[in-house]
C-alpha positions in Angstrom: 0.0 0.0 0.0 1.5 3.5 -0.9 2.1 5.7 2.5 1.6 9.3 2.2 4.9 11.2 2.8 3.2 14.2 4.2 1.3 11.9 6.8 3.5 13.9 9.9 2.2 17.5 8.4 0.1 19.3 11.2 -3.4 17.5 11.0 -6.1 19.0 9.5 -8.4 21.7 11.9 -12.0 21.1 11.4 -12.4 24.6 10.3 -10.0 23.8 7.4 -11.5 20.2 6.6 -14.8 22.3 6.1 -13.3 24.8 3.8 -11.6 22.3 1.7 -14.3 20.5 1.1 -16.7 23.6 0.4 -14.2 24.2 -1.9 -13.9 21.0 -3.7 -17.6 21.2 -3.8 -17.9 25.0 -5.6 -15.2 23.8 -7.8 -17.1 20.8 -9.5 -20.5 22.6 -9.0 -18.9 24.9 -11.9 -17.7 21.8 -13.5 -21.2 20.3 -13.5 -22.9 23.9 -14.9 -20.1 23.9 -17.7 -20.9 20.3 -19.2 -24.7 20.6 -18.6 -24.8 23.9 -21.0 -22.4 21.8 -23.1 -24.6 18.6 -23.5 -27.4 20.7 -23.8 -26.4 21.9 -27.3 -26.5 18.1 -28.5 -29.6 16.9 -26.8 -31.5 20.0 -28.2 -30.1 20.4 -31.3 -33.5 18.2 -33.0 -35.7 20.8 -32.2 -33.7 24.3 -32.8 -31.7 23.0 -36.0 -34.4 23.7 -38.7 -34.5 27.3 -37.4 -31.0 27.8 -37.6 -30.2 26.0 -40.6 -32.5 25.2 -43.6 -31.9 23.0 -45.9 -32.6 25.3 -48.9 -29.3 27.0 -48.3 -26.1 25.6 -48.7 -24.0 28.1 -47.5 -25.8 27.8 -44.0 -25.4 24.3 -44.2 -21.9 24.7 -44.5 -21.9 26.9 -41.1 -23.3 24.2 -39.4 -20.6 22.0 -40.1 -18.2 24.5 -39.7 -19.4 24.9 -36.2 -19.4 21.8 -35.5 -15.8 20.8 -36.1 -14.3 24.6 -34.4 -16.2 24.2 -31.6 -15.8 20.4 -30.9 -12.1 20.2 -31.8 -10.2 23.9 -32.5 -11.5 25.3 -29.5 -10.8 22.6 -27.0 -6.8 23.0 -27.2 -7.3 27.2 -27.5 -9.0 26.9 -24.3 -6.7 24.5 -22.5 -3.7 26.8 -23.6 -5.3 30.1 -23.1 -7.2 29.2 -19.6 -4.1 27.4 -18.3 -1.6 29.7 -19.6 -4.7 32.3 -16.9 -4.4 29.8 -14.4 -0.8 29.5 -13.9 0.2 33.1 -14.3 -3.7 34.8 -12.2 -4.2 32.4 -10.6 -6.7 29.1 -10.1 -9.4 31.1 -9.3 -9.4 33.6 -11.7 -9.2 31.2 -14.9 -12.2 28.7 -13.7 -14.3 32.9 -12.9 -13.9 33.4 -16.6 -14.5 30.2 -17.8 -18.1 29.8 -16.2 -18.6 33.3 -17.3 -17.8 32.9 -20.9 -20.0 29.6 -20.6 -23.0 31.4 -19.2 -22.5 34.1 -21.9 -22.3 31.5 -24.5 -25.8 29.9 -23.6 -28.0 33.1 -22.6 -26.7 33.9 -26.1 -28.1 31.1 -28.0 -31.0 31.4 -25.4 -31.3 34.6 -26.9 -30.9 34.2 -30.7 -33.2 35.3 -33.6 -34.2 32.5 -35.9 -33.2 32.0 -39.6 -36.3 33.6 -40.2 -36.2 36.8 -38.8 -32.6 37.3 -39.5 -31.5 35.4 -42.0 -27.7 34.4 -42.3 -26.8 36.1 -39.0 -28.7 33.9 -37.0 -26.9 30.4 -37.8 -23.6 32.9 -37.5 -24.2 33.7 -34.4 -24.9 30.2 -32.9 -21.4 29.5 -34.1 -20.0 32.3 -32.2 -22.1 31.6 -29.0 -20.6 27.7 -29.8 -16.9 28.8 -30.1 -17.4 30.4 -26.9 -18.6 27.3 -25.3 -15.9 25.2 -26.6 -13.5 27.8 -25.7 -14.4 27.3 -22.0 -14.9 24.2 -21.9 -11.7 23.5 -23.7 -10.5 25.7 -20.3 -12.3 24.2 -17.4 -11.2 21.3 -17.4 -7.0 21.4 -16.7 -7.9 24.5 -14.1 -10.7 22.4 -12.4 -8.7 19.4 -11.9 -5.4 21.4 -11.1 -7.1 23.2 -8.4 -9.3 20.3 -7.2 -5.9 18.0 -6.5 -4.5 21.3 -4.6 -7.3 21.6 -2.0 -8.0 17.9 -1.7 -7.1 16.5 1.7 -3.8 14.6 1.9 -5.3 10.8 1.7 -7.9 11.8 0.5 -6.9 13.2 -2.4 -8.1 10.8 -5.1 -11.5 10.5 -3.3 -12.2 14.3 -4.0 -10.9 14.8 -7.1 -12.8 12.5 -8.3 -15.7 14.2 -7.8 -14.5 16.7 -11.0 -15.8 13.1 -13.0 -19.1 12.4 -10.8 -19.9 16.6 -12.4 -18.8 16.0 -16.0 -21.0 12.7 -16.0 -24.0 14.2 -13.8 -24.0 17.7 -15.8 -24.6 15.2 -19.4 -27.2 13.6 -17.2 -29.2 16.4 -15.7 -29.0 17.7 -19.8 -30.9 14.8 -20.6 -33.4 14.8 -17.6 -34.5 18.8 -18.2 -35.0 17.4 -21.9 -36.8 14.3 -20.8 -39.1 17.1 -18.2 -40.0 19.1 -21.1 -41.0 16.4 -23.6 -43.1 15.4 -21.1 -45.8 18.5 -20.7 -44.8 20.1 -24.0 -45.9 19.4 -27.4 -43.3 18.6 -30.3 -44.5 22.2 -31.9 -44.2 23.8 -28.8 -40.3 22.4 -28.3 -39.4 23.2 -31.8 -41.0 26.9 -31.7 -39.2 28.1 -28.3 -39.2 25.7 -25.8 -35.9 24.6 -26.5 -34.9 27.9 -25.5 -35.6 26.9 -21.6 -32.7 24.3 -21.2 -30.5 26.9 -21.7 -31.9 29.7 -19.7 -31.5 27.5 -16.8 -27.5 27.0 -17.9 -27.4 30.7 -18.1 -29.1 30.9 -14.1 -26.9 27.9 -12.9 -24.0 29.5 -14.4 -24.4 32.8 -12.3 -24.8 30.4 -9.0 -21.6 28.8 -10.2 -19.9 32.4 -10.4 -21.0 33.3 -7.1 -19.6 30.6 -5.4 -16.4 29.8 -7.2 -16.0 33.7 -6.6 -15.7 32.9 -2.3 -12.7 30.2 -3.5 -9.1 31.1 -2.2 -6.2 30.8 -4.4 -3.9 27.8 -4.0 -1.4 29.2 -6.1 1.5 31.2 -4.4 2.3 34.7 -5.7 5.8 33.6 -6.1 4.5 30.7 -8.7 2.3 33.0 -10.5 5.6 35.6 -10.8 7.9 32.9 -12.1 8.8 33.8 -15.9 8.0 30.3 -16.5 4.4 30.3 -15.3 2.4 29.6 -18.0 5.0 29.1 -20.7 4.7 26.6 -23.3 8.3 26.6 -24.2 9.6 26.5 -20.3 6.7 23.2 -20.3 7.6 21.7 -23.4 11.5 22.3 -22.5 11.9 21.1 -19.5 8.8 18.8 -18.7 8.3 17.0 -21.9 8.7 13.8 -20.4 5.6 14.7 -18.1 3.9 16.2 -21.0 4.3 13.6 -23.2 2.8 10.7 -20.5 0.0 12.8 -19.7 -0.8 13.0 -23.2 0.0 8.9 -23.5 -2.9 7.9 -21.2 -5.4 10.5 -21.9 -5.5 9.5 -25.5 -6.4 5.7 -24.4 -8.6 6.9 -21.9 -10.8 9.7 -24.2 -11.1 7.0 -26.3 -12.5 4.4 -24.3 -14.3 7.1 -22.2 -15.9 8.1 -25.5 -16.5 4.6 -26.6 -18.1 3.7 -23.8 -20.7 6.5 -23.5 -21.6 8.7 -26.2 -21.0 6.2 -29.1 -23.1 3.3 -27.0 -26.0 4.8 -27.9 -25.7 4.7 -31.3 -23.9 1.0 -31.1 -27.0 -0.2 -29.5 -29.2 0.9 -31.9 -27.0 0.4 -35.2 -25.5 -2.9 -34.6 -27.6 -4.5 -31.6 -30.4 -3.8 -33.0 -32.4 -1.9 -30.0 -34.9 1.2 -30.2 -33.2 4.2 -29.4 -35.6 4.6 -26.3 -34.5 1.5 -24.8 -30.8 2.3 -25.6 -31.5 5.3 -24.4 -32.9 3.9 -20.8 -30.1 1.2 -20.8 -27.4 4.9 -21.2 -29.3 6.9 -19.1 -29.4 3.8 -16.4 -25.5 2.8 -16.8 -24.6 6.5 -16.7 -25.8 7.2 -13.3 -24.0 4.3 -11.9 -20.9 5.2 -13.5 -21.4 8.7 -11.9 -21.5 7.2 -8.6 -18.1 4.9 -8.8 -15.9 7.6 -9.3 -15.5 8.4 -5.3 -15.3 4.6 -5.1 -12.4 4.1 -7.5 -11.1 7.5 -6.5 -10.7 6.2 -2.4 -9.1 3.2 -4.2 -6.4 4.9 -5.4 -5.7 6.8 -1.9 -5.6 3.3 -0.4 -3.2 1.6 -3.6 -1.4 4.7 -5.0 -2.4 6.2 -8.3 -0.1 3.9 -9.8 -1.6 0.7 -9.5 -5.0 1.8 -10.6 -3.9 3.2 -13.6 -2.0 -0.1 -14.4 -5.3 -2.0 -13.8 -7.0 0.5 -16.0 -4.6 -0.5 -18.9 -4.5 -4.0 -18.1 -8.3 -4.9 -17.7 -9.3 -2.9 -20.9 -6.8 -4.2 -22.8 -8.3 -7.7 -22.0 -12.0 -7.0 -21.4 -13.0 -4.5 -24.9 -13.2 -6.7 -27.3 -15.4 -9.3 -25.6 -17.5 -7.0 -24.1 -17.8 -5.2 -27.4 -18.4 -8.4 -29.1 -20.8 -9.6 -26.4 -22.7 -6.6 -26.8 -23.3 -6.9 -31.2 -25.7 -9.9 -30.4 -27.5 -8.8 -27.1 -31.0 -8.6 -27.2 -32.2 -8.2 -23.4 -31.7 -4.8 -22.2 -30.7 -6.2 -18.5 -27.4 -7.9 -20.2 -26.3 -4.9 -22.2 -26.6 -3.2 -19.0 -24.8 -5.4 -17.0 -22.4 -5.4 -20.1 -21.8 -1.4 -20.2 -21.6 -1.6 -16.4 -18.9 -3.7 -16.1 -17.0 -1.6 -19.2 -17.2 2.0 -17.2 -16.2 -0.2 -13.8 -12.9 -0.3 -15.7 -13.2 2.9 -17.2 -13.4 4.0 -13.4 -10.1 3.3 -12.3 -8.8 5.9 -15.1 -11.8 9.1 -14.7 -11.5 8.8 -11.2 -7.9 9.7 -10.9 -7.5 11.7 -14.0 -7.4 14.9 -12.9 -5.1 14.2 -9.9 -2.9 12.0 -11.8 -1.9 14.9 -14.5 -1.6 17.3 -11.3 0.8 15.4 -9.5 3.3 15.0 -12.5 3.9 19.1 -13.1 5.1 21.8 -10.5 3.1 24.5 -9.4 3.8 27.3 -12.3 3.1 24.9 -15.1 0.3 23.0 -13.6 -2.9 24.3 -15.0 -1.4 24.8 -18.3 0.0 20.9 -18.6 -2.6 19.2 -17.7 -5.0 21.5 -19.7 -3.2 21.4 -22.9 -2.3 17.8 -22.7 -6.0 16.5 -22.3 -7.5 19.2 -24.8 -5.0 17.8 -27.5 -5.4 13.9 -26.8 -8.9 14.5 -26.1 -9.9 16.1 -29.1 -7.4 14.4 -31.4 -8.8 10.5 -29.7 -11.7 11.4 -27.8 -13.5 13.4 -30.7 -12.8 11.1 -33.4 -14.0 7.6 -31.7 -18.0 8.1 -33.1 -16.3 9.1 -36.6 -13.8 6.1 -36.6 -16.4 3.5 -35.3 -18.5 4.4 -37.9 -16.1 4.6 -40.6 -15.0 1.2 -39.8 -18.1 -0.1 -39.7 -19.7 1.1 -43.1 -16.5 -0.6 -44.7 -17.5 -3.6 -42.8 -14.6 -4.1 -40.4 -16.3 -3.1 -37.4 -14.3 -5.6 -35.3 -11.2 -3.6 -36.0 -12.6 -0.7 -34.0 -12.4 -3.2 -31.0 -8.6 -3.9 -31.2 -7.5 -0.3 -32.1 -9.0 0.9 -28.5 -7.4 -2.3 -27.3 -4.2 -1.1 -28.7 -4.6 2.3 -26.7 -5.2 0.4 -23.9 -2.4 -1.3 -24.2 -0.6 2.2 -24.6 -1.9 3.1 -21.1 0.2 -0.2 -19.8 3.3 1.0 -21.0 2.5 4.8 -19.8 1.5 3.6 -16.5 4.5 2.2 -16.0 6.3 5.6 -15.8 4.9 7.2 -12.6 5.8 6.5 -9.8 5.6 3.5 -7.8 4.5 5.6 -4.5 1.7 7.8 -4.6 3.4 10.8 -5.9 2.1 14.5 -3.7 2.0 17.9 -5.4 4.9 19.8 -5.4 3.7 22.7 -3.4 1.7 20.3 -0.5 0.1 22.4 2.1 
């Protein structure tokens, strides 16, 4: 079992316990406003795309996917350059302040927006902006959340608490789905399509100010002299002398985007296309398997405090390498809902030991002036690169009919996270500037 260096440090008052974990708390509650405007986008995309973009014009058309592609995959790396770069030379607090901000400007802007029809051309021009703008944070949060979250954990109960950044990522897609679900339920299709799409992202725009508020009463974990160092927030000082770090970070974020992605937004659409189910029951079994991977991550995050970082990343490499390609091919013939369940269950168990610890993990490799901006720009590159291409390559492979090869390239990354894993440290490794 790894030992905590730091376990002689003054104890923790209960006054401090309190404030740490307030802070943890108002941390991911920003974390859980940023991906529920996010998701929101997708899930009510059906109802506001033909006022955006008709199909008459082709120019429009083009803006869509245009949009699509910035906001999804440009932005991402922007934002984990540009909000890390914030983080490491402002401060913590002061990057994941903007970021909420630009996110709740983002969606009381599309809240907001004039149709096709009353504007023509601007319209679907704007969405794009308002999207950029939501890519660009989120592209942000995530390297700051996780950087500050592993800063104000607890020593020993560090993993534990930062893995709470995953139980708001997964719970902000799932409380997307449920405002969706709520107004299907006592609004007409006409209704949805006209304005009451609008509504899911007037509530991102209110939970987004809440957000602010509290991450507004956070104090700053990183020292003035760190934020005053010419290398705070320099690429070239990261890239120079912390490559090695870098380059590991971006190793096993790659393999675990991709199974991450694999795993829960493709599985939908798996279900349906080669299981044969109706998207509402693949759309129970997701919504079902989601909240129970939401509520792992302390699990497999306590795990870690208990057999080091380490170890559950090499279990993470070593159990998906063996266990995707039979529970993928398990899951092409399954007809009872129950067993693709228990199926999709078992697959985010393993994804668990990785999204648990992710955040922490990339923290715990970078000192304090480069932090934010490491683990930001290393997860926004992988993430977009692996991540964001998994639907695209799943489906590529399978219209050429080699579905099966889809299996054994995410094996392959898995297999990748092995090897990476190897390189940290066989004790749990503590942050540089431990307080």
């Amino acid at each position: 079992m790894a030992q905590d260096p730091t376990a002689t440090l003054r104890p923790y008052t209960a006054a401090e316990k309190r404030q740490r974990i307030f802070a943890v708390m108002a941390a991911s509650s920003g974390n859980l406003v940023e991906w529920f405007d996010f998701y929101v986008y997708a899930f009510c995309a059906i109802y506001f795309a033909p006022s955006f973009f008709p199909k008459a014009d082709a120019t429009v058309q083009l803006l869509n996917t245009a949009g699509v592609f910035a906001a999804g995959f440009l932005m991402r790396p922007i934002g984990g350059w540009l909000f890390g770069r914030i983080a490491d030379r402002r401060g913590r607090k002061a990057s994941m302040v903007t970021s909420v901000l630009l996110m709740c400007g983002g969606s009381l802007m599309i809240a907001c927006l004039p149709t096709y029809a009353s504007i023509g051309a601007w319209a679907p021009a704007l969405l794009l902006l308002a999207r950029l703008i939501q890519g660009l944070s989120v592209g942000g949060e995530y390297g700051t959340t996780a950087t500050y979250m592993s800063e104000v954990a607890m020593r020993g109960q560090r993993g534990f608490l930062s893995s709470f950044q995953y139980v708001t990522l997964i719970g902000g897609q799932l409380l997307a789905v449920l405002v969706v679900v709520a107004l299907q339920q006592v609004m007409s299709e006409a209704e949805l399509k006209a304005w009451g799409w609008r509504i899911p992202f007037v509530i991102g725009a209110i939970t987004a100010v809440i957000a602010l508020l509290l991450r507004r009463t956070l104090h700053e974990t990183a020292s003035a002299e760190a934020r005053a160092s010419k290398s705070a927030g320099s690429v070239s000082h990261l890239l120079r002398h912390h490559w090695p770090a870098f380059a590991t970070v971006l190793g096993y974020t790659a393999g675990g985007s991709l199974i991450f992605y694999t795993f829960t937004t493709y599985m939908q659409k798996y279900l349906v296309n080669t299981a044969g189910m109706s998207i509402k029951t693949a759309s129970n079994v997701m919504t079902g398997a989601l909240f129970v991977f939401m509520c792992m991550q302390p699990l497999f995050g306590a795990l870690s405090d208990r057999i080091g970082r380490r170890n559950n990343m090499l279990l993470f490499g070593i159990l998906g390498s063996l266990s995707v390609v039979p529970i993928m091919t398990g899951l092409q013939s399954v007809t009872n809902p129950f067993a693709a369940f228990g199926l999709i269950v078992l697959a985010l168990a393993i994804v668990s030991f990785y999204t648990s610890i992710a955040g922490i993990v990339k923290a715990e490799m970078f000192p304090t002036e480069v932090r934010a901006l490491g683990v930001g720009l290393a997860y926004a590159i992988a993430n977009a690169v692996f991540g964001g291409s998994a639907e695209f390559v799943a489906l590529s492979l399978k219209s050429e009919g080699h579905e099966s090869s889809f299996f054994w390239y995410v094996t392959v990354m898995m297999a990748l996270c092995i090897v990476v894993s190897l390189r940290l440290p066989k004790q749990a490794h503590y942050l540089h500037n431990d307080h």
